[in-house]
N, C-alpha and C positions, 0 to 999 in steps of 0.2 A: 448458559445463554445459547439458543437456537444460532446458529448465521446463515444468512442467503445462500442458499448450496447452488442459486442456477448463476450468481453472481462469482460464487467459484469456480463453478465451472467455465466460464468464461476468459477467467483470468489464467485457469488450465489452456485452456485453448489460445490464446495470446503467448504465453510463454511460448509452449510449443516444445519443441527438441532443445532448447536452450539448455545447454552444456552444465552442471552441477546445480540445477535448478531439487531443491527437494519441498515436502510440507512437513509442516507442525503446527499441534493443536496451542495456540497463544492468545492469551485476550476473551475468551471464550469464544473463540473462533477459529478460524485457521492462519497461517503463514506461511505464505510463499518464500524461502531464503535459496540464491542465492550465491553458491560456496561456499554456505554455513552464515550469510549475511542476510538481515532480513531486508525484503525490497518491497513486500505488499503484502498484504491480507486482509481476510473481509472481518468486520466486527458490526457484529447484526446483520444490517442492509447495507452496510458502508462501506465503503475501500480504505483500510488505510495505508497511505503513502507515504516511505520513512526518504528522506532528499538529501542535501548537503543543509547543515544548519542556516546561510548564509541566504536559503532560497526561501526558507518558510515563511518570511513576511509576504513575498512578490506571490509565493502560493496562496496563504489565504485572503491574498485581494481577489484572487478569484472570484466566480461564483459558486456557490455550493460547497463550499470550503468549511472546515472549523478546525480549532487546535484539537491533537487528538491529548487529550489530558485522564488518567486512569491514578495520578499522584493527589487528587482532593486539590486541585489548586495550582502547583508550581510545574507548568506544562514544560516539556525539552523539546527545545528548539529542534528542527529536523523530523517533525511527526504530525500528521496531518490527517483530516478523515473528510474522504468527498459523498456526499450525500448522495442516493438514488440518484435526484434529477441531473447530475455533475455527470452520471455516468450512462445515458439511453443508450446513447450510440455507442458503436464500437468502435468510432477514431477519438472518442472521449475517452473511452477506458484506455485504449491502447496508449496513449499519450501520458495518462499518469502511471500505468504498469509500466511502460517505458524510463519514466523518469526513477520509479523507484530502483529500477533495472541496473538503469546507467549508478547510481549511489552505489549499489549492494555490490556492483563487478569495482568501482574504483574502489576497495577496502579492501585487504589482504585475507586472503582466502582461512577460515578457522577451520 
């Protein structure tokens, strides 16, 4: 599966110099982790955002929101995918790269 490479690069660019940030190819896409945590990556056109389990309902009230589900069915709490229009701007992106940020740094470094 292709993914959005200018929507990668973007998320390149928001990171930034953030301390143990690496990639990997996941999803058929890429993944942002971390210190070996995953906190975002694009799949397709999409973002997706892994969070604290506790936040994923209050996320996909959002708009542009869906479960991110790759199980046929029985999705895991904490996984999320914001669609194109969720993401024009870049205090929209930055705001969910942020959140996956904040998840990936509170989990013990692998």
């Amino acid at each position: 599966m292709a993914f959005d490479e200018k929507l990668a690069a973007r998320i390149r660019n928001h990171l930034g110099k953030k301390k143990g940030v690496t990639e990997k190819k996941m999803f058929g896409g890429v993944a942002f982790l971390l210190n070996g945590n995953l906190s975002c990556g694009v799949h397709g056109e999409e973002l997706i955002v892994r969070l604290a389990a506790d936040e994923t309902d209050t996320a996909l009230a959002r708009k542009h929101t869906r479960v991110f589900d790759l199980s046929g069915g029985r999705p895991m709490k904490g996984w999320i995918l914001v669609e194109p229009e969720g993401l024009k701007t870049d205090r929209a992106l930055a705001e969910w790269v942020e959140t996956g940020a904040k998840y990936a740094t509170s989990l013990p470094p692998k």
